[in-house]
DODRENGU-948633 format. One record per residue: residue number from 1; residue in three letters; z, x, y of N, C-alpha, C in turn. Coordinates in steps of 0.001 Angstrom, whole numbers. Atoms other than C-alpha are relative to their C-alpha. Layout:
! residues N
(atom NUM; "ALA"; (Z; X; Y); (Z; X; Y); (Z; X; Y)) ...
//
This chain:
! residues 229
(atom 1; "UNK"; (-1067; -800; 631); (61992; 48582; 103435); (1329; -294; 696)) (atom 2; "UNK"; (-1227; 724; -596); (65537; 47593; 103792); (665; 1802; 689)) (atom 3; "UNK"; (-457; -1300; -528); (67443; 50309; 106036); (880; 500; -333)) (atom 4; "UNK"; (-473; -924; 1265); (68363; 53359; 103964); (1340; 489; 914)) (atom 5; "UNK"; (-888; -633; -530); (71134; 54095; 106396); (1345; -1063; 470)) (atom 6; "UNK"; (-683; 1138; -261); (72779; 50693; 106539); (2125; 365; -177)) (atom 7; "UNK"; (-1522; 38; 730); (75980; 51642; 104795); (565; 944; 1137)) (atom 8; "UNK"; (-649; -904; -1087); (76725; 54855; 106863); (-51; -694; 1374)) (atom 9; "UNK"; (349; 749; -1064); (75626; 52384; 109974); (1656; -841; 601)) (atom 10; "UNK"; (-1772; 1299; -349); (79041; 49995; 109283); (849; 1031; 23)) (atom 11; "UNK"; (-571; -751; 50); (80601; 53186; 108624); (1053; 815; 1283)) (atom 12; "UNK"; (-166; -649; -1160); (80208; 54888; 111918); (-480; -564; 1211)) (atom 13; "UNK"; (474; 1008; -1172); (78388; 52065; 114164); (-1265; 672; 156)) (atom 14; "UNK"; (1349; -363; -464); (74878; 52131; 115504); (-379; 1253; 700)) (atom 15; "UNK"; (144; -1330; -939); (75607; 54269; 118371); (351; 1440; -527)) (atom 16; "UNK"; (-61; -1277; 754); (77079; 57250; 116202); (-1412; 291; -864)) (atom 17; "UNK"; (1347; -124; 1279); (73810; 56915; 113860); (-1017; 231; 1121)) (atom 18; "UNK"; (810; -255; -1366); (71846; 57050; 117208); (40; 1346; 373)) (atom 19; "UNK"; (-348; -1762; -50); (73215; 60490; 117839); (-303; 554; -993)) (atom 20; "UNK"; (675; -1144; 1320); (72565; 61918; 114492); (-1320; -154; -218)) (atom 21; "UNK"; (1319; 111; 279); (69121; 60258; 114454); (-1219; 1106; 1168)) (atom 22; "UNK"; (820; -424; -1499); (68266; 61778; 118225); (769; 1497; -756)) (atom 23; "UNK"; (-361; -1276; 454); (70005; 65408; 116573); (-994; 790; -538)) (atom 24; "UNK"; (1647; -660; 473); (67742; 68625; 115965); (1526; 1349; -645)) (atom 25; "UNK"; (-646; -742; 509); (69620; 70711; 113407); (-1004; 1307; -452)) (atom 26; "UNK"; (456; -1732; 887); (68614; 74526; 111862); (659; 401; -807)) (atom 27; "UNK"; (-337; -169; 367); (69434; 75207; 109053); (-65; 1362; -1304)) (atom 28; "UNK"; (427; -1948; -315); (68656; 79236; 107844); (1136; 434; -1589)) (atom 29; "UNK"; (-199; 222; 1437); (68806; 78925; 103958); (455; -1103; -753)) (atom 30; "UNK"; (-211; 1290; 566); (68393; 76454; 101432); (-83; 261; -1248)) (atom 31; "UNK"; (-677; -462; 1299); (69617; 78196; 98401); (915; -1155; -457)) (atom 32; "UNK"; (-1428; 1247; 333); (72689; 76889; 96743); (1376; -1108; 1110)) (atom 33; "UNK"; (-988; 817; -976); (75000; 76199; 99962); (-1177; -888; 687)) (atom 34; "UNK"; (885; 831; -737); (72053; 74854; 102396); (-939; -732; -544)) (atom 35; "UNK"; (954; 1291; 132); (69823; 72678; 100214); (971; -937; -116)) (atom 36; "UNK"; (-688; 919; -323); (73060; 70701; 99885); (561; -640; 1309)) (atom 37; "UNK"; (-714; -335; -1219); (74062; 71194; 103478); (-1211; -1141; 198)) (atom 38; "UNK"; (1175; 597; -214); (70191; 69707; 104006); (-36; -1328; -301)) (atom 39; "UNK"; (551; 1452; 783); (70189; 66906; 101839); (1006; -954; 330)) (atom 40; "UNK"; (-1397; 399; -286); (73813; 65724; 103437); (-345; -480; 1031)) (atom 41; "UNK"; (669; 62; -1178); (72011; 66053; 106695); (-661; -1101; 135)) (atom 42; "UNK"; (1314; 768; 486); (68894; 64133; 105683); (945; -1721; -416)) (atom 43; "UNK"; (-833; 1867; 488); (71221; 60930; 104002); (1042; -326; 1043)) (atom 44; "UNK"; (-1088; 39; -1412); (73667; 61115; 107194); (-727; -928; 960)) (atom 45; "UNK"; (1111; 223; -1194); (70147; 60276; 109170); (-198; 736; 826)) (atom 46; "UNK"; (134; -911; -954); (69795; 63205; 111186); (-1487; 170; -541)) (atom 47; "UNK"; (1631; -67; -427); (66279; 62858; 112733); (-1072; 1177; -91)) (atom 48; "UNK"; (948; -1355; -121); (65171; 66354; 112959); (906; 1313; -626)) (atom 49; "UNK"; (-1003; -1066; 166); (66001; 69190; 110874); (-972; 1315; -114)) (atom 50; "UNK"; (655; -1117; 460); (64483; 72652; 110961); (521; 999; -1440)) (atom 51; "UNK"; (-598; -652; 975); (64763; 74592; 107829); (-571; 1543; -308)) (atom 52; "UNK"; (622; -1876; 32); (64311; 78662; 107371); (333; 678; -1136)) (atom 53; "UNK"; (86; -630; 844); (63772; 80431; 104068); (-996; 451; -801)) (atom 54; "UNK"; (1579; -919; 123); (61124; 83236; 102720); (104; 131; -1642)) (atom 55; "UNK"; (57; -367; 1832); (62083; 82822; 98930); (-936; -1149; -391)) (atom 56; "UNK"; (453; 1089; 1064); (60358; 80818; 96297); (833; -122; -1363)) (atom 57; "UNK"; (-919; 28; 1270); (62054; 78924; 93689); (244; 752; -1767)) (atom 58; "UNK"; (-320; -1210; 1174); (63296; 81176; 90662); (934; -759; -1171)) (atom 59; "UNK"; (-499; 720; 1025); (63948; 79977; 87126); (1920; 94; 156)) (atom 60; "UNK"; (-1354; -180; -291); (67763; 81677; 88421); (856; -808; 931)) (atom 61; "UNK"; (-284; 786; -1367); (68248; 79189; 91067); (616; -1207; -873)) (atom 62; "UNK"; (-576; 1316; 114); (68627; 76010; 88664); (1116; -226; -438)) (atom 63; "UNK"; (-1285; 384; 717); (71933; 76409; 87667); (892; 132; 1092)) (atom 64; "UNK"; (-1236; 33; -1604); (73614; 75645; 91579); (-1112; -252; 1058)) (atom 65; "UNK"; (654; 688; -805); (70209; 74863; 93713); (-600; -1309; 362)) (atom 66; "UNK"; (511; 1226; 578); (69369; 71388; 94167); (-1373; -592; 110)) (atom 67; "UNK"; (1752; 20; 412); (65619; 71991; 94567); (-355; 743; -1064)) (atom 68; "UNK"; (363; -657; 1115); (65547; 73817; 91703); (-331; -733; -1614)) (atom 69; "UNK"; (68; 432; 1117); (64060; 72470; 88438); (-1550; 519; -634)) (atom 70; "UNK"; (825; 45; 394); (61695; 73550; 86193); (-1398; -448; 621)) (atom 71; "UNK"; (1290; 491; -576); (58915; 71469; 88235); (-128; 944; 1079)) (atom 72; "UNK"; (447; -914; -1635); (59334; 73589; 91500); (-474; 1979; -349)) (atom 73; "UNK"; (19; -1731; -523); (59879; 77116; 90161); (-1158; 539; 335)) (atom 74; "UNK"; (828; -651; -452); (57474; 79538; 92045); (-431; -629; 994)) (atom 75; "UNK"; (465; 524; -1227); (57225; 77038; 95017); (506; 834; 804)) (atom 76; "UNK"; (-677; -165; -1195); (58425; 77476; 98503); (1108; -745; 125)) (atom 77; "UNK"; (-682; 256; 155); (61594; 76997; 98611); (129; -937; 1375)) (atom 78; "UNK"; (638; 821; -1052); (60932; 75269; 102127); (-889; -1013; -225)) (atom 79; "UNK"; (1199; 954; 655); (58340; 73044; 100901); (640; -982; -913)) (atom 80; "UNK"; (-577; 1198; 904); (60340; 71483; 98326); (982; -429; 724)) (atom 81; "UNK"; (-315; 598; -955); (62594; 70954; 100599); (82; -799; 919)) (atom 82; "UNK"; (673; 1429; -1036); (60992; 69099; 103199); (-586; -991; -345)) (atom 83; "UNK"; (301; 1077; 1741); (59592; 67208; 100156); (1011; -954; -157)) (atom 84; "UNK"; (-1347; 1039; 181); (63071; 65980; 99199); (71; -835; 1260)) (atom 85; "UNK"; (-607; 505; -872); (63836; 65214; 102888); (-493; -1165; 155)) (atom 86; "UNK"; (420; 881; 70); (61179; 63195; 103486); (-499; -1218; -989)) (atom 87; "UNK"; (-538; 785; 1089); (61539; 61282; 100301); (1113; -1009; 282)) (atom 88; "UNK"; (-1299; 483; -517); (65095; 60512; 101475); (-137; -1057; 1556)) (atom 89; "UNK"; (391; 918; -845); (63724; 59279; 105018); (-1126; 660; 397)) (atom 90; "UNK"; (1204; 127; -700); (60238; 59198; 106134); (-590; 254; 765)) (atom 91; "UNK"; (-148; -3; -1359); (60667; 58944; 109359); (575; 1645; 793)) (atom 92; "UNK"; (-292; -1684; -856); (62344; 62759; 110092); (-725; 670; 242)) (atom 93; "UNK"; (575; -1207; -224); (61165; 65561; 111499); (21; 1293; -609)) (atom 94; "UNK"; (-726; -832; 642); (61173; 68111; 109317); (-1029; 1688; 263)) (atom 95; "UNK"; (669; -1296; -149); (60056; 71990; 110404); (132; 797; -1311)) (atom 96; "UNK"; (-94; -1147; 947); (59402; 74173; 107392); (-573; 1297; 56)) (atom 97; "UNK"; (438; -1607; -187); (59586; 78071; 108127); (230; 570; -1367)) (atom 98; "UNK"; (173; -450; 1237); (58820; 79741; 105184); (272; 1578; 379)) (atom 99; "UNK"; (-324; -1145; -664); (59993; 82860; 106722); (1762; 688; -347)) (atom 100; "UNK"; (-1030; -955; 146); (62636; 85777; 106149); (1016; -41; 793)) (atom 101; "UNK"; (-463; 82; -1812); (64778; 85347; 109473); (626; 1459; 125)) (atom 102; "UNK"; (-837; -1419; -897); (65801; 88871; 111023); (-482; 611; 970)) (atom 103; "UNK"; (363; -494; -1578); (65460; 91097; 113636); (-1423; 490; -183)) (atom 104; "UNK"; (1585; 90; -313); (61694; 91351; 113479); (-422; -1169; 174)) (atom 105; "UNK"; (867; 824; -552); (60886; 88270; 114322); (1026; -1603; 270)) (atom 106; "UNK"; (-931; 672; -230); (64144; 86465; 115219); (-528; -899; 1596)) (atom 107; "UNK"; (554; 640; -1436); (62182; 86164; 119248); (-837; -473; -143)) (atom 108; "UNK"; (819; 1448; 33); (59660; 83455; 117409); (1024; -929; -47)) (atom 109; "UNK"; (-138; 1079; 207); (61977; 81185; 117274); (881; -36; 780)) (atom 110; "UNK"; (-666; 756; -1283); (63715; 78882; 120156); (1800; -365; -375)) (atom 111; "UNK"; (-1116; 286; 234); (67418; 78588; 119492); (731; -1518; 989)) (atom 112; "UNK"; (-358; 920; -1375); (67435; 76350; 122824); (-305; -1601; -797)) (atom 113; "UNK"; (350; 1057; 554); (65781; 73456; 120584); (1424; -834; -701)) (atom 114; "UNK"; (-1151; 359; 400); (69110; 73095; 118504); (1146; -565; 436)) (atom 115; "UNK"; (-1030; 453; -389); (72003; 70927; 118726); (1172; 676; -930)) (atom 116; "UNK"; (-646; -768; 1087); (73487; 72820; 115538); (-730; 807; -980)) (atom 117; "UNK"; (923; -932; 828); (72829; 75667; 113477); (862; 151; -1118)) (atom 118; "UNK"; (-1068; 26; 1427); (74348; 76027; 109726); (-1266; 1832; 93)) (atom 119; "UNK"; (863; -1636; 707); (73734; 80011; 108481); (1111; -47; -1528)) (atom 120; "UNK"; (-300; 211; 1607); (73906; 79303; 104675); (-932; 1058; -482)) (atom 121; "UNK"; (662; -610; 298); (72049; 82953; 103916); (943; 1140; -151)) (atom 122; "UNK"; (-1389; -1026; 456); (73206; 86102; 102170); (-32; 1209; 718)) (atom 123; "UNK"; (-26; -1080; -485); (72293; 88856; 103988); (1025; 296; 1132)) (atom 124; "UNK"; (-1077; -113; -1020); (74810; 90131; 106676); (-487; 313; 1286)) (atom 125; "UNK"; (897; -54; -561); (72502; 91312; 108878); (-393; -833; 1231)) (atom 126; "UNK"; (930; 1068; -758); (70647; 88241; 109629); (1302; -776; 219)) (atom 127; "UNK"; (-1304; 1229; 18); (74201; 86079; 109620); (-41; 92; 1170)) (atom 128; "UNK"; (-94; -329; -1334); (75015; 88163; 112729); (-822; -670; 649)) (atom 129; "UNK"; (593; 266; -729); (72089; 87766; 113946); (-535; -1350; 832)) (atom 130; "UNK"; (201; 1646; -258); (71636; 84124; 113913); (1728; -625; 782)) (atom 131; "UNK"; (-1208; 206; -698); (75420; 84103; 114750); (258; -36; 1757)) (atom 132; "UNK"; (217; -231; -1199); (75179; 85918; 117889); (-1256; -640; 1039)) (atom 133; "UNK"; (1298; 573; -812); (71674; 84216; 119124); (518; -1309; 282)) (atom 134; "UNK"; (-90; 1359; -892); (73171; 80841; 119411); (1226; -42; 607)) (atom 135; "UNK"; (-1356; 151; -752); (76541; 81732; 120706); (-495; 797; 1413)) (atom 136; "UNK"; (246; -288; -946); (74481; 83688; 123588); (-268; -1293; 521)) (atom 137; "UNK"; (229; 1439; -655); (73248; 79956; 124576); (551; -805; -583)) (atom 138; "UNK"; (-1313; 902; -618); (76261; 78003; 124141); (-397; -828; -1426)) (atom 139; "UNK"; (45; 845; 1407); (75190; 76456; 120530); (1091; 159; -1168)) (atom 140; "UNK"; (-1164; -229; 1265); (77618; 75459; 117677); (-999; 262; -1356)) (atom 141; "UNK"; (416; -958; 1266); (77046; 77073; 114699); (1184; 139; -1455)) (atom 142; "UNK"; (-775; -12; 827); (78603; 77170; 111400); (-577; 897; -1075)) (atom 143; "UNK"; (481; -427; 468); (78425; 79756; 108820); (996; 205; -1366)) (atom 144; "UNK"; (-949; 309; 1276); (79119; 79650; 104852); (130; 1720; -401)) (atom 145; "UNK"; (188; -1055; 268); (80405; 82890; 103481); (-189; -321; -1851)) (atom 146; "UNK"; (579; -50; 1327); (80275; 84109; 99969); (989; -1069; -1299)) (atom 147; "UNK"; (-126; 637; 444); (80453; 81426; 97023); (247; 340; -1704)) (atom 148; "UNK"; (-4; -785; 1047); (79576; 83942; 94088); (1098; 404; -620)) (atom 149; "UNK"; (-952; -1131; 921); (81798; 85239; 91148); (1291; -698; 54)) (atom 150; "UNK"; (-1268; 959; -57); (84157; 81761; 91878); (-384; -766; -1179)) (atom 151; "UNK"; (538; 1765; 1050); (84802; 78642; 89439); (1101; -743; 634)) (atom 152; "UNK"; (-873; 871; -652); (87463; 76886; 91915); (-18; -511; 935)) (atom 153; "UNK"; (518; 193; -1363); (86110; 74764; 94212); (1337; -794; 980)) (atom 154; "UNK"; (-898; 675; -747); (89575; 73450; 95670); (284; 1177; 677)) (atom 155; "UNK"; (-163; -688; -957); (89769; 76762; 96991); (-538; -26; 1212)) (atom 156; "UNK"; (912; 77; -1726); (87129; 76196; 100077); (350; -667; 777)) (atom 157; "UNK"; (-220; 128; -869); (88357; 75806; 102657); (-986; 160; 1463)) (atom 158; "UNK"; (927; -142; -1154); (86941; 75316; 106764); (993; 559; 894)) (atom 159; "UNK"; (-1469; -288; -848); (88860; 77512; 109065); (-1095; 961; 1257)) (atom 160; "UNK"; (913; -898; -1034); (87782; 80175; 112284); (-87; 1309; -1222)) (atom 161; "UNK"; (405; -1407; 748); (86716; 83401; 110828); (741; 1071; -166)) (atom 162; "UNK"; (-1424; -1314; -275); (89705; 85590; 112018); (996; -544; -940)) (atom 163; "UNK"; (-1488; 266; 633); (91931; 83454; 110074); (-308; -249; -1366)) (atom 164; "UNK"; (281; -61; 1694); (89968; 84055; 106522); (1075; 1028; -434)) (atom 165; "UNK"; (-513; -1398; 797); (91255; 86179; 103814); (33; -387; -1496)) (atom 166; "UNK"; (693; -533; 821); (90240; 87464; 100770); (-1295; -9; -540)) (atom 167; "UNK"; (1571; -97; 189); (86550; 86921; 100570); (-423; 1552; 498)) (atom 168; "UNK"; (144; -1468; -504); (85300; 90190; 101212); (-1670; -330; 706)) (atom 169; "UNK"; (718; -356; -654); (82149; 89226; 102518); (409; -653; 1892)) (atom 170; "UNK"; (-751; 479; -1567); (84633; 87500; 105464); (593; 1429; 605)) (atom 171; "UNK"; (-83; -1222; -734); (85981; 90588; 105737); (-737; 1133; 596)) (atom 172; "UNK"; (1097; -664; -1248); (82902; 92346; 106765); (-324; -570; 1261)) (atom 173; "UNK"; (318; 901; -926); (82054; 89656; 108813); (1282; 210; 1235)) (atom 174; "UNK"; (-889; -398; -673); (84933; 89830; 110669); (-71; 1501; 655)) (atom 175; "UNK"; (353; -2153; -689); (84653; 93652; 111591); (-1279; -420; 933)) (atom 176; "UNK"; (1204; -56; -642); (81116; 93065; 112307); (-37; -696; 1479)) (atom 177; "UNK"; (245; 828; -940); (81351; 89861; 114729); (1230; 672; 1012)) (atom 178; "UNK"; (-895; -245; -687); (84559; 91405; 116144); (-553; 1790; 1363)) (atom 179; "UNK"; (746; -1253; -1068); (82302; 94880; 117469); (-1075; -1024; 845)) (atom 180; "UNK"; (1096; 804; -1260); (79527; 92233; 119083); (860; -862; 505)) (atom 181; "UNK"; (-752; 641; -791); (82430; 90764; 120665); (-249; -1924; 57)) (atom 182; "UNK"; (126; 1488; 675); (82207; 87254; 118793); (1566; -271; 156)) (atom 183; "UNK"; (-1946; 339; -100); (85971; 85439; 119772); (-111; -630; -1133)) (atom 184; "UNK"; (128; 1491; 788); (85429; 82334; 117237); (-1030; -254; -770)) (atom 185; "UNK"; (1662; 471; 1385); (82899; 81079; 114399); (359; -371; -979)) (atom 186; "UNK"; (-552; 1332; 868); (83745; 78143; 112799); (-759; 790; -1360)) (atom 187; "UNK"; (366; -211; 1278); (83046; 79312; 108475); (608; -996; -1304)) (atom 188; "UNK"; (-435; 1106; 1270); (83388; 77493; 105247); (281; 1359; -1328)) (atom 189; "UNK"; (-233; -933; 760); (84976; 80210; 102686); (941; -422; -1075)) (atom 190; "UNK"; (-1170; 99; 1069); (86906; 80573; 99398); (1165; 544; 395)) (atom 191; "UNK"; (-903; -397; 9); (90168; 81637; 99241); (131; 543; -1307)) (atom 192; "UNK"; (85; -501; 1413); (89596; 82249; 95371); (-92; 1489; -195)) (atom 193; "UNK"; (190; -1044; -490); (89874; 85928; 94953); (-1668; -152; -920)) (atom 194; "UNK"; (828; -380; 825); (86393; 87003; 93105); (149; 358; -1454)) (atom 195; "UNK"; (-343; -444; 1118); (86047; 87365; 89444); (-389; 888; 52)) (atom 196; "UNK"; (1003; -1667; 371); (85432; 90555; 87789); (-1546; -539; -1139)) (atom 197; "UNK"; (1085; -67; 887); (81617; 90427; 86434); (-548; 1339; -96)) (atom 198; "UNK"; (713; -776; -446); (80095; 93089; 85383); (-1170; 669; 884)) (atom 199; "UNK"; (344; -100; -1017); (77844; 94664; 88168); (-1636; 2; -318)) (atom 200; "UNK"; (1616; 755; 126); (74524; 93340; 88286); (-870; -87; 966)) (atom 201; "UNK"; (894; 704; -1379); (71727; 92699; 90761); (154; -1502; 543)) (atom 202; "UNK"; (-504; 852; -701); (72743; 89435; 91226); (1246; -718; -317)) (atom 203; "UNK"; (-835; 186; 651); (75832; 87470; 91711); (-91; -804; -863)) (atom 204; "UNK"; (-148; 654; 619); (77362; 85477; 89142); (384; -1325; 394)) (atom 205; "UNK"; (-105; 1162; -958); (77503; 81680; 90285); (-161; -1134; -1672)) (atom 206; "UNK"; (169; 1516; 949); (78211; 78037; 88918); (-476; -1249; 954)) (atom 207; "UNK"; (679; 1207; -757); (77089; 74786; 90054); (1078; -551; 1085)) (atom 208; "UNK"; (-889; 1102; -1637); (79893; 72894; 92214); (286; 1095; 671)) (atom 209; "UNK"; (-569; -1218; -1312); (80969; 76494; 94134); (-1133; -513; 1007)) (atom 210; "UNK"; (442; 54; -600); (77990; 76262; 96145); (-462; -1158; 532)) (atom 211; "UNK"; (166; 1642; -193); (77208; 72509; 96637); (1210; -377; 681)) (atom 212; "UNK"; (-1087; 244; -560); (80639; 72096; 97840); (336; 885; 1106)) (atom 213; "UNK"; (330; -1429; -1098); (80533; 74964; 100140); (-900; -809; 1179)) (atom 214; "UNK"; (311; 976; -918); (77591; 72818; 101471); (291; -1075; 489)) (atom 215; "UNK"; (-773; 1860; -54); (79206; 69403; 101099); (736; 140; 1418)) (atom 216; "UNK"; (-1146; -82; -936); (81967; 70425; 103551); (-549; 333; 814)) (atom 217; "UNK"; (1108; -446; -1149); (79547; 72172; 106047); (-1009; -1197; 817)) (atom 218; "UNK"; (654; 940; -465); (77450; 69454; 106540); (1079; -1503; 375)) (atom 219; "UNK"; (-1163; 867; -412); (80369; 67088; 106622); (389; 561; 1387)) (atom 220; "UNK"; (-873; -511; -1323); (82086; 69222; 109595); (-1343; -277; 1178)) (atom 221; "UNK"; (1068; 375; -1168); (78317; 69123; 111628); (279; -1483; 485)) (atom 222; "UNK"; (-301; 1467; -90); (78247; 65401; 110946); (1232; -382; 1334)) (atom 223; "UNK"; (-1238; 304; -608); (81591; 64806; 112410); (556; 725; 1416)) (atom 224; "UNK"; (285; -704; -1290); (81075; 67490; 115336); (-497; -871; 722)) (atom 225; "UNK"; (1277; 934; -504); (78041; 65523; 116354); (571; -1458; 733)) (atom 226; "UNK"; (-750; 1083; -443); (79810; 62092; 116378); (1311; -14; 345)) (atom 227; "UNK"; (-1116; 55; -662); (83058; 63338; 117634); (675; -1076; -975)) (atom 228; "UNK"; (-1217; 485; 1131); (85099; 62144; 114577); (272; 960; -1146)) (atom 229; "UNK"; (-586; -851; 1177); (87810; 64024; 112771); (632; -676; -795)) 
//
């Protein structure tokens, strides 16, 4: 097999592809922002990626997830996942937790393993929580806020978290990380205000908001990693 990473290779040189191949990412939802975030990861060449999510695919998912199709619904949304990855390369490591992540059972899992953590998940909760666990041991971390109830993806922007505004789930966030005494936390957010939908159990979403949300997320790891802006 000719090597699937050739192009990004002339791109960024051996030794940068060496670093992303020797890299152990986490990535803690693979909905609409993180299966793109994943699959960015995965074609970059990053060797090892852990992935964390307790849903299974839902006929509501295929219109913005990119494991979502008719063939998967009612899988593990983890499973198809690590499916794609290793499709893409062979050779990775790929952990699939099929698991909820929060504070019941946040002390199974090693944060120390990680070189980067993406929190592409909706709850607020668990954001923190995954927020604060790798900034206690010195890990970068990036986290997408909300993508829902947009159709303008030139609004997303990558900025620190203090210097969002108008997303409202940044503005919780903000409050929140600012009482656990969080200084900084790199996020990927709209600037779009929210449409009005009527109020529903879930939000209202299109296909490029959240894919692009990931696009840029996994771009900024990438470029962390190999120290190129």
């Amino acid at each position: 097999m000719e090597n699937p990473f050739l192009r990004t290779q002339m791109l960024i040189g051996q030794d940068k592809l060496e670093i992303l191949n020797k890299s152990h990412i986490a990535v803690f939802g693979v909905g609409g922002v993180g299966s793109f975030a994943v699959e960015v990861l995965a074609r970059a060449g990053v060797g090892y990626i852990d992935i964390f999510d307790g849903d299974k695919v839902d006929a509501t998912n295929i219109n913005r997830q990119l494991i979502a199709m008719a063939s998967t619904v009612g899988m593990n949304k983890t499973e198809v996942m690590k499916s794609r990855i290793l499709e893409i390369n062979p050779f990775a490591h790929v952990g699939a937790h099929n698991v909820v992540f929060d504070s019941s059972n946040y002390k199974n899992f090693s944060f120390e393993l990680y070189d980067y953590i993406l929190d592409a998940i909706d709850t607020t909760t668990s954001k923190i929580l995954i927020i604060t666990e790798a900034q206690k041991l010195g890990k970068k971390v990036i986290s997408s806020m909300g993508m829902g109830n947009r159709i303008d993806p030139t609004k997303i922007e990558l900025a620190d978290i203090y210097s969002t505004s108008v997303c409202p789930l940044a503005r919780v966030m903000r409050r929140e990380l600012k009482r656990q005494g969080v200084k900084s936390l790199k996020v990927v957010y709209s600037k779009e205000p929210p449409m009005y939908v009527p109020r529903n159990k879930i939000n209202a979403s299109i296909s490029f908001m959240p894919s692009v949300a990931g696009l840029i997320m996994a771009s900024e790891v990438v470029r962390d990693l190999i120290k190129v802006k």
